[in-house]
N, C-alpha and C positions, 0 to 999 in steps of 0.2 A: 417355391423359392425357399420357403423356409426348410423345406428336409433336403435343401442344396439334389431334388434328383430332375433332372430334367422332362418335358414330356416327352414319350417313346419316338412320334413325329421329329423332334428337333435333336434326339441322342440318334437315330438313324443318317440326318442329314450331316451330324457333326464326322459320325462315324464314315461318311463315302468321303466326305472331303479328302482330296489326294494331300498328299508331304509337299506337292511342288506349290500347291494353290494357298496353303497354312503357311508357307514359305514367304511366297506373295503377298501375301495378308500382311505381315510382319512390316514389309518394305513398304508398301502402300502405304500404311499408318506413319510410317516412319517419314516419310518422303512424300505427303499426298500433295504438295501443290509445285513440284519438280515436275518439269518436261521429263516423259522417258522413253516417249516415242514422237518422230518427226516425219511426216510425209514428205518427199520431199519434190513429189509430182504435184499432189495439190497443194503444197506449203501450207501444211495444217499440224497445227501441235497438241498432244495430247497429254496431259498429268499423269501421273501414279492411281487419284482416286476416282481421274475418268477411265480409266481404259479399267479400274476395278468395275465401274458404273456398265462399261459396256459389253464383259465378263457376265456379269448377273445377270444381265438384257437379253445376253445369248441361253445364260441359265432356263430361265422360263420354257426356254424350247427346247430343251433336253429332257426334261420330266417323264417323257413316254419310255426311256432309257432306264434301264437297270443298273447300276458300277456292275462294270469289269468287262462291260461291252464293249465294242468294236467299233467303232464311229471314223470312217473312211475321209478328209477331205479334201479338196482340192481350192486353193486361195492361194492369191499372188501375196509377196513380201506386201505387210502392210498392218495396219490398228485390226483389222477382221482378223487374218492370222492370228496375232495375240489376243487376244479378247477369245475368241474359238478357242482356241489350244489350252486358254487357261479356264473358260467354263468346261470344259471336260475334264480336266482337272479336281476341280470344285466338286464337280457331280462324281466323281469316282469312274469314270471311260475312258477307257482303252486311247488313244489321238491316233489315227495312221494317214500321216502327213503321206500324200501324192506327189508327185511331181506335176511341177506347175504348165510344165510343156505336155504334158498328156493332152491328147483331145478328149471331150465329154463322153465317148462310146470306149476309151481305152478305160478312162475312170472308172467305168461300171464293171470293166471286166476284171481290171486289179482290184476294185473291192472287193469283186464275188472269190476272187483268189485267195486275198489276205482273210479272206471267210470276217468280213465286215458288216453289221447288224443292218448300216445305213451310211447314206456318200450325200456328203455335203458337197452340194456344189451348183454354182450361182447362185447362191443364194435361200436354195431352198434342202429340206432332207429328203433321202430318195431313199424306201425300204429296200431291204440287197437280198436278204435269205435270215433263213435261221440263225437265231445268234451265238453267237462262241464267246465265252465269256473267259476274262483272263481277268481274277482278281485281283492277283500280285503288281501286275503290269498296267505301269500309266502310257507306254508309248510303245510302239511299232515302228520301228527304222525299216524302213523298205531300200535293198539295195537290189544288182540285178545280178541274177544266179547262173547257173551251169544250165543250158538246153531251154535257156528264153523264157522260165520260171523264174518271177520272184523270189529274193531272200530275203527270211522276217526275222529281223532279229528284236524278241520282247526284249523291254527293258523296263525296271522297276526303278521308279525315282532316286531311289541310292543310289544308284547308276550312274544319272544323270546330275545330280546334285556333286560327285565327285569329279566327273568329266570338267564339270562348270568350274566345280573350284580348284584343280589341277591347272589347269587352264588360267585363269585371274594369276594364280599364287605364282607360276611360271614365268608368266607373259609381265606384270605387271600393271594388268587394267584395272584399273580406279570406279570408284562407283560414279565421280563427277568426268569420265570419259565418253565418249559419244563414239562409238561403232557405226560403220555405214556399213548398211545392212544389205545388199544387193547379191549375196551371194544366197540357194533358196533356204528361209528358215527349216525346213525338215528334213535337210541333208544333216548328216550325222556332223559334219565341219560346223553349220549354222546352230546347233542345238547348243555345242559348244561354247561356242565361241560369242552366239548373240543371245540367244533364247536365256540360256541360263546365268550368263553374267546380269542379263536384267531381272529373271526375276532373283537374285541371289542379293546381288548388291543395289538394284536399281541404275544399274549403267545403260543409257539411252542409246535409240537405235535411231538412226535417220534412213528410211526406208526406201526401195523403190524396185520397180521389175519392169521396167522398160524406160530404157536412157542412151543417148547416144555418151561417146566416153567422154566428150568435152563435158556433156555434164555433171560427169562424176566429179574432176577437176572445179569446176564452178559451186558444186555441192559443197565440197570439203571445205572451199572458203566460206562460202554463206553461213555453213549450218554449224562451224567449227569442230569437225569431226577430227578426232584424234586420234583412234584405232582404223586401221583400215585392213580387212581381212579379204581378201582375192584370192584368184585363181589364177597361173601363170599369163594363159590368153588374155585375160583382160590387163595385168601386168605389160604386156607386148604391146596391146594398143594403147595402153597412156603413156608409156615411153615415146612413142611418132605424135603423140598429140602435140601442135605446133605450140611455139613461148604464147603466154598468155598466162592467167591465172597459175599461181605455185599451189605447192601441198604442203604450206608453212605448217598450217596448227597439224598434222601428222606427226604424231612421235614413236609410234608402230605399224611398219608395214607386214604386214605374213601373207605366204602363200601357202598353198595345200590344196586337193584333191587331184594333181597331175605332177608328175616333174617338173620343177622349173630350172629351166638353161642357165649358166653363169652369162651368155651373150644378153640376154633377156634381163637380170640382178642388174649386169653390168649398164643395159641401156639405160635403166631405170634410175637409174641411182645418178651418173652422167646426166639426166635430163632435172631430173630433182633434188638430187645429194641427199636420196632416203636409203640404207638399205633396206631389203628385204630381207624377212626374217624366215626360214624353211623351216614348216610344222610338217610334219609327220604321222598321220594316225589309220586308223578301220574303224568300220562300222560297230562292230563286235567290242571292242578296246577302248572307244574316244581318241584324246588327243596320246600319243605315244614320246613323240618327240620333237625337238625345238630348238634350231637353232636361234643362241641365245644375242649374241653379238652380231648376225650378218654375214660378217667374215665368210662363212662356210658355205655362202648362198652364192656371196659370189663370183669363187672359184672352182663350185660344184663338189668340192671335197668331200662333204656329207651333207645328213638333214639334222645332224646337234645332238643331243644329250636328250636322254632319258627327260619327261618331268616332273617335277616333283610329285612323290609319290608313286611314280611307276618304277615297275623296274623290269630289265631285260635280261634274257639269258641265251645262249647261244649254243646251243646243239647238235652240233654238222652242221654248220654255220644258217641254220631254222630258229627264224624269232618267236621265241616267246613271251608275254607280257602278260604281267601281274601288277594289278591294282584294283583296287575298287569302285572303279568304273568300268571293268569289265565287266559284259553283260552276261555271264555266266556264274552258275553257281559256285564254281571252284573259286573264280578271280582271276583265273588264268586263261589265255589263251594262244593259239600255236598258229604263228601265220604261216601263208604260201612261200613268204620272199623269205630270200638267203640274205645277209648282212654280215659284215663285218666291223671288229672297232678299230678304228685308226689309233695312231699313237697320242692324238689329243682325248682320247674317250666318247668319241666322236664316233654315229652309226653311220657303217658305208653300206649301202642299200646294192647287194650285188645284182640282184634279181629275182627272179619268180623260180622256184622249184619245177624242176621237170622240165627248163625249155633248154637244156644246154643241146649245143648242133655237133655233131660228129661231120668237121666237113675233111674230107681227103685223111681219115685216120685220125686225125687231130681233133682235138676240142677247142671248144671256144663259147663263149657265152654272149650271147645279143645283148647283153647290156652293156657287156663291156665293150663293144661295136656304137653301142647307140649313146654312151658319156660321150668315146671321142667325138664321135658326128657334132655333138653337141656342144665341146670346145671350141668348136670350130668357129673363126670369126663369120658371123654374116648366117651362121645358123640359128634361127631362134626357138627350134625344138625338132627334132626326131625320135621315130619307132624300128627299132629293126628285128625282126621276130624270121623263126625259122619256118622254111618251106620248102616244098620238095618239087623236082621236076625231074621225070623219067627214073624215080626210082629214088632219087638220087637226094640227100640233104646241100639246099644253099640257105645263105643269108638272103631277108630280102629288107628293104630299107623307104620308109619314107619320111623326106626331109624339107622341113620347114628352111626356104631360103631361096636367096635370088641367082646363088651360082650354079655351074653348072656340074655335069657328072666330072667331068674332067677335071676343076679344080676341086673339087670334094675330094676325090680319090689321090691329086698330090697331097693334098694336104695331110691326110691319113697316113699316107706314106711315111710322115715324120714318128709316127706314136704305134701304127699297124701295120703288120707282113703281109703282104699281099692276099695270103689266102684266105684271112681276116674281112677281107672285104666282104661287102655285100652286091653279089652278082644281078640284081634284083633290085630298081629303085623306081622311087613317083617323087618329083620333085616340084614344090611349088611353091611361092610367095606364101600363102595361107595353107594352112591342113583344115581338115574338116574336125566337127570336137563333138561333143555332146554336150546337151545341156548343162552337164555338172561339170562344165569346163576341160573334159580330159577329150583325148584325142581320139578317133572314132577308128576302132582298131578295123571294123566290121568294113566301113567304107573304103579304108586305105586300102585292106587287101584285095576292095574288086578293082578299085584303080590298078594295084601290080598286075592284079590278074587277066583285066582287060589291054594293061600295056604292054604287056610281053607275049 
């Protein structure tokens, strides 16, 4: 104590602590006897200096671990999730958050991919292979790639520490707000949006991973949740949830990881008088963009304005974004979709690079096929992507709704020329989605493919 040098033991352990967990630290002390996490299956509440308490608990069993390793896991939204995610943290480990719908036998296999040391999961650590060590990088975003491969994208807590607070600084979230957390924390939207507002400012999560929708509605009153961040589909079902409990204390709704429909804003908002707010982002980038006001959600016009701190640029109409929550060394990065700016400043999201259709000589682009579908009253989401038959390019179309071909295609008729059309459709009440709420491109095309 006296020559102020530490022993070598405790400057080693000072030394792995990650940026996000000395982050942590900061808020904890700050805030130890604030709720900042709510269960809200077991209605169980957790503090700042417990969930630090139970953070350290997990510590203990990381020791066999080196920093900069790879630690695979699978946990449902919940105090384990945090508490995990932030004793690997603490210890200096890699986190590579799974998705929570994988089965036990796919977890092992996406570990051994993400070339992961060890996979948590139920509860215990399972050794995977040799370790790969990445000492710059506190997290691994697992999104899904070209040919049924994983895509990893590292990220170093600068990273994430800027996604977080682009995010708050944009959005307006408070550290006395309460986020319901039901979207999964290790999607790149959840790191955003919950993970990092709480350990940044200590903004509290009320958790949960299996609910029917009424009880989302009953949650938000109970638990006073004030940020609510969704996915379109879950959006579409509390719209039809019958009068009963409101979603008074909500003072932000957003959506993100799918299109969401103006039919879908507009129920929404008619059923609650909330709107919703359209974010915008990648894996690669964080949060991109943000519709600020509503307005823009919905009429479907765009998905809002750059946020703070990012910025876009447009290059044969190919987005690129720059900020320092891009997960790359430059800061920049070059997405797939085309966009344009409206005369509000405002991003129009034209579409995906490489899928415009040559149909009868003519051009045309499926997306701008699948906004109209999507204007359309009684629609509450559509895909329309291009396909071939006998050689030949058509549109084909699947459409979230109760009408039928026939009134679909007058309708069209007001806004699209006939050869605009999509000759190729699967129409149904519900679409099929995927866990991360978007709509299952894979499934839709065997339905065309087995209806036609």
């Amino acid at each position: 104590e006296r020559s102020g040098i530490l022993p070598t033991s405790m400057r080693r352990r000072v030394e792995q602590e990650g940026l996000l967990w000395r982050q942590w630290m900061r808020i904890s002390r700050k805030r130890a006897k604030q709720t900042v996490l709510i269960d809200a299956i077991r209605e169980t509440f957790l503090t700042a200096e417990e969930l630090t308490r139970a953070a350290n608990d997990f510590g203990e069993r990381l020791t066999p671990y080196h920093p900069g390793e790879r630690i695979a896991f699978r946990v449902p939204n919940g105090a384990e999730w945090m508490a995990l995610f932030l004793a690997l943290q603490r210890a200096g480990l890699t986190a590579i958050p799974l998705d929570g719908t994988l089965p036990a036998q796919g977890c092992f296999e996406m570990a051994g991919q993400v070339q992961a040391h060890a996979l948590y999961l139920e509860g215990q650590f399972h050794p995977i292979g040799k370790p790969r060590r990445s000492p710059a990088c506190c997290c691994v975003k697992v999104t899904s790639g070209s040919g049924g491969l994983p895509k990893m994208i590292p990220c170093r807590a600068e990273h994430l520490l800027a996604d977080g607070l682009q995010v708050v600084k944009t959005m307006g979230i408070r550290a006395s707000d309460r986020n319901l957390a039901v979207i999964p924390l290790g999607h790149s939207y959840g790191l955003g949006n919950l993970v990092l507002p709480l350990i940044q400012q200590g903004t509290a999560l009320v958790t949960a991973h299996d609910y029917l929708p009424r009880q989302l509605v009953e949650w938000v009153a109970r638990y006073r949740v004030t940020v609510l961040p969704l996915v379109p589909a879950l959006f579409r079902v509390l719209a039809a949830v019958p009068a009963g409990p409101s979603l008074a204390p909500v003072r932000t709704a957003l959506s993100a990881g799918a299109v969401l429909s103006p039919e879908v804003a507009q129920a929404f908002f008619h059923r609650f008088g909330i709107k919703i707010h359209n974010f915008y982002g990648s894996s690669e980038t964080g949060g991109i963009c943000y519709d600020r006001t509503g307005a823009a959600s919905l009429t479907g016009r765009s998905v809002g304005k750059p946020l703070a701190g990012v910025s876009i640029t447009l290059t044969r109409d190919r987005i690129t974004v720059s900020s320092p929550a891009v997960a790359m060394r430059s800061g920049r990065w070059r997405l797939n979709d085309a966009a344009a700016w409206n005369d509000r400043g405002e991003l129009v999201l034209l579409g995906r690079l490489g899928q415009g259709a040559n149909i009868g000589g003519k051009k045309v682009h499926p997306l701008e096929v699948e906004r109209a579908l999507r204007s359309l009253p009684g629609v509450t989401d559509a895909a329309v992507w291009l396909a071939q038959s006998h050689g030949r390019d058509l549109l084909a179309a699947a459409v979230e709704t109760i009408r039928n071909r026939a009134d679909l295609e007058q309708a069209l008729a007001r806004s699209l020329p006939a050869w605009k059309w999509p000759k190729a459709y699967w129409i149904a009440p519900e679409l099929p989605r995927t866990a991360r709420g978007k709509l299952d491109h894979a499934a839709l095309r065997r339905k065309i493919e087995t209806s036609t």
